[in-house]
Every structure is written in C-alpha cells, then in structure tokens.
C-alpha angles and dihedrals in degrees: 000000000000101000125129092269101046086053097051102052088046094066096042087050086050089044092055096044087049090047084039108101088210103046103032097084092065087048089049083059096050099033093117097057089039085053096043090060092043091057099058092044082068095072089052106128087229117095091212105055091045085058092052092045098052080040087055102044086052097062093035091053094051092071102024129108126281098246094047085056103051088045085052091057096033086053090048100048088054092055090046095051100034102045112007082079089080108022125060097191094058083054089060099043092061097030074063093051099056093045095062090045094051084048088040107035112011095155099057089045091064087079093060098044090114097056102034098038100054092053083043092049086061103024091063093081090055110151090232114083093214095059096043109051092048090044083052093057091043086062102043092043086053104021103043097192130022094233093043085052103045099055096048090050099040105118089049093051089050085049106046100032097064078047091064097038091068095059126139083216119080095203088062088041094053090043098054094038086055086044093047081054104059087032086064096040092047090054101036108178090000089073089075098098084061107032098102103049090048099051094046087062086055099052086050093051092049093059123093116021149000121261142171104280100023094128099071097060084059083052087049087046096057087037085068104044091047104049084047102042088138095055087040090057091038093067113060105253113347099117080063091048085055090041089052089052106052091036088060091046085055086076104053109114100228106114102213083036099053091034079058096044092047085052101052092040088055085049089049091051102041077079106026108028087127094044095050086046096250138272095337102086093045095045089058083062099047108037090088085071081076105039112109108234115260107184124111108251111243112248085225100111123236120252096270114220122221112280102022125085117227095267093046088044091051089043086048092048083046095050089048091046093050081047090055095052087048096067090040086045095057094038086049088056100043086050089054090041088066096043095043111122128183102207093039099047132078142238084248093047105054085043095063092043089057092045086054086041100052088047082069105027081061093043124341134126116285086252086046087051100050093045091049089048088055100046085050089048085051093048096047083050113178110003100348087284089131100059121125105244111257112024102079093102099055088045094057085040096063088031088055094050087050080059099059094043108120133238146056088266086070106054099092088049085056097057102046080047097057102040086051092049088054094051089043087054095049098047092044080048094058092043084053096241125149113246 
C-alpha cells in the first residue's frame, strides 16, 4: 500500500535497520537507492511523512557510503536553488531534511559544511517560519557561532550572496541582501578582499522597481561601505557613487521603501559625511516631505468604510497619510542631522533645514522633535557659531516651546533642547544678534 501509515512505518523500519549494529552495514550497500527514494518522500503532501523521511535520511545517511551521500546533498541543494525560489514549501522541505542531518549525522555532515552553511547563513531570514527556524538550527548546529561561522566560510559567502542577489525571485533577493548585511557587520574591515564584487551586486539589485523587501538591499548597500571604509576611501568616489545612490532612493514614495533608504544613507553618513559633502545632496531628495501638495484632488470618492460618512472617511485617510510623513519626516531629519556639516553646507542650505526644523520644534510629533533638536543642534555646531543670522530667535522660539512640553516622555527631549538653545544664545551673544 502506499497510504500515510504504510509509509510511515517503512521509514521507521528503515531507521531502525540502519541504527541496528548488525543490519546497518546492508543498509550502508544499498544507501544510495534507500536515499534516492527518501528524497522524493520529502516532497509527500503529507507533514507527516515528510517528518518520517528526513527522520529517516538522517539515520540512513549516518551509515551510508561516501559517494550516496554526496549525491544526497548535492540533490537537496538543487532543489533548494532551482525551485525553493519560488516555493516556499520545497525550501522547507529541505530546510527539514538537513536538519535532521545535522541531529542524526552531524559528523558526516562536516564534510559538506561548505556547501550546506553558506545557503543556511542566508536562508535563516526566509519569510516562511518553517524554513527558518530548521535552517537556524542547521547554522548554529554547524556554525556555532555566527562570527565563527562567518569567517571559515567567507569566500563561499562572497561567492554565493551576489548569486542570489541577482535572483529573479524577490524572496531570494531579500534573503541574500539581509545576509550581505550581517556578513559585512560580522567582518567589519576584513570584508575589504571582497568588498567590490559584492557591492556591485548590490548596485545591480537596487536597479528597476520597487519591490517588498527593497529596502534591505539599500541596508546591505551602506553595511558594506561601512565595515570596509578603508577599501571605500581607497577607490576615488566611490563613497560618493554609494552616497548618489541612496540618496536617490531617499525620494522614492513608498513609505517602508524610503523609511529603509533614509536608514541606510544615515548609516552611510555616520562614517563618510565629509567624504559625501555633507547634508546638500540628501536635502534635494527630501525636501518634497515639506512641500504642501499642490495637486487638485480628484472628485472620484473615496471607498467609504461602515460607520463613517464620505467626508469623515476622506478626513480619516488625510489624518493616516499625515501620520505616515511624520514618521518619514522625523527619520529625514535625523538623517540630515548625521550628514550635516558646518564647513560643506551653504547659507541656503542650513536656511531651509531650520525652516524644516522649526515646522516640528512649533508642532511636530515627539520623533519629529528630537530629530529636529538634533539637526539645530548640528547646524549651530560648536558654540552656536554656526547659526544663520537671523534666525536665532525663531530657533529658541520653537526650542523653548519643546521645554514646556509635559510629561515625563519628554524629558529627554528637555534636556537636548535646552542644551541646544544655550549653544544657540551664546553663539547669537558673540555675533552680536538679539535672542
């Protein structure tokens, strides 16, 4: 019979020949044959049988010959790289059957570290629960630690991440650019030797459309350039090739996909603001996030939900949307906030950041305040010197209103405001300015 309990029992008979001293060498002779047909019970639609085949593999490939269970892993990594993309089931399928190679036969799986650890390196921020949690315990079983794992298996990470980066699968995509992240972070200046070849697989994946999960190739993007600053600063702009193209990013109007961008291009400038030339490139692809909106509204109605009327339905989509370019808002001035610098940017330049910052200091979100403390704090520089003429009194104005502000969640905003007003004092006292 073939039914869910026959095939069941078949592969915990087979488990206990192969555990058996006195029956696991004939399993050993015919372990290639015994693996092929396991294989294919992983695919069973049944949970269960899929359990008791990986099960049985395990224990099957503990004893079996060297060359059945190189054919086995070489079988399961296809299947993995040719049609997991697309299917999250077959990922966890095999994502199940090394697991249970890694519980059952962790010994003759050392041989195949450097095939199976890289794809379980990535493969751990799947999407799917399932395959994730069993390829998590696949790399910790083999890795031990990530870092100790990272740097044995670092040539075949630089080889097979840009491979996945150039998926036509966005799942695969998302995976490697989150892996390329914490490969660079793990390896911080030792990344160098293969710096190059991976971002230019990241500059490749962030071309065309956007798609769910973009913005982590941009995190992936500013990772790199980070852990191998020296490497970065070694080759003639190309810190400002990396800064152009997050910066750009930084004005795409999808909200999750221009949060991540502003991210990865702080992260950028928290080690190259000098080098990028400070706050001005970024500010031309943010400034839209103050502009008010021009455009005529369309007569078509909005879909009206149950219980509100048409104008309480468009006053409640307004009030979502303003929301939205609040958090955007604060995440764009923090963002300036760590690129500002005095001697690189203009007259022009730090007027138009006040004007953003005292939109927020007056009546912004508390995110939206702190970052616009900061940012005036960045343009006042040391002692306020830095200050635009002129504006002084309309920065302590909107500081001074951050101060009153109750509450004990704002404490931490009192405190950088006041410290920023009483550089901002100083500095307008030695130019002479009235506060």
């Amino acid at each position: 019979g073939v039914g869910l309990p026959t095939r069941c029992g078949v592969a915990k008979f087979v488990s206990s020949l192969a555990f058996s001293h006195a029956t696991r060498k004939a399993v050993a002779k015919h372990s290639s044959k015994v693996l092929k047909a396991l294989a294919t019970g992983l695919e069973d639609r049944s949970q269960v049988v899929r359990h008791a085949m990986a099960s049985c593999a395990g224990r099957v490939f503990a004893v079996a010959k060297e060359a059945a269970c190189d054919e086995y892993v070489s079988h399961l990594v296809e299947m993995h790289e040719q049609r997991g993309a697309e299917d999250a089931s077959v990922r966890a399928c095999v994502a199940l059957a090394f697991k249970e190679l890694m519980n059952s036969a962790s010994d003759q799986m050392k041989s195949h570290h450097s095939d199976v650890l890289p794809i379980a390196f990535m493969a751990r921020y799947d999407s799917d629960e399932a395959a994730k949690e069993c390829w998590e315990q696949v790399w910790t079983e083999g890795a031990g630690s990530t870092s100790a794992g990272v740097r044995m298996h670092m040539s075949e990470m630089a080889t097979i991440i840009p491979k996945h980066l150039s998926s036509t699968s966005w799942e695969t995509r998302r995976t490697a650019a989150v892996a390329c992240k914490e490969f660079a972070e793990t390896l911080g200046g030792s990344v160098g030797p293969h710096l190059l070849g991976l971002m230019g697989a990241v500059e490749e994946c962030v071309k065309g459309r956007v798609w769910d999960g973009k913005e982590e190739v941009l995190g992936a993007m500013a990772a790199l350039a980070v852990a191998g600053k020296a490497k970065v600063r070694e080759e003639q702009g190309m810190a400002k090739k990396v800064a152009s193209l997050l910066f750009g990013e930084c004005g795409k109007k999808r909200k999750e996909y221009r949060i991540g961008a502003l991210r990865a291009a702080k992260k950028l400038c928290s080690e190259f603001k000098e080098d990028v030339g400070g706050a001005g490139g970024l500010m031309v692809c943010v400034k839209d996030l103050w502009e008010k909106d021009a455009e005529v509204k369309s007569e078509h109605k909005a879909h009206v939900s149950a219980g509100r009327d048409a104008d309480a339905e468009e006053q409640y989509e307004a009030r979502m949307e303003e929301r939205g370019k609040e958090e955007v808002r604060a995440i764009a001035l923090e963002c300036v906030h760590e690129a500002w610098v005095c001697t690189l940017c203009t007259d022009g330049d730090a007027a138009l950041a006040c004007s953003w910052s005292f939109a927020a200091l007056q009546a912004g979100s508390l995110p939206e305040r702190t970052s616009a403390v900061a940012l005036v704090s960045s343009i006042a520089g040391d002692q306020g010197k830095h200050f635009p003429g002129g504006l002084a009194a309309e920065a302590i104005s909107g500081l001074i209103k951050c101060m009153r502000l109750p509450g004990q969640q704002h404490h931490a905003l009192h405190a950088a405001a006041a410290k920023s007003a009483a550089a901002i004092v100083k500095g307008a006292s030695i130019a002479g300015d009235q506060c």
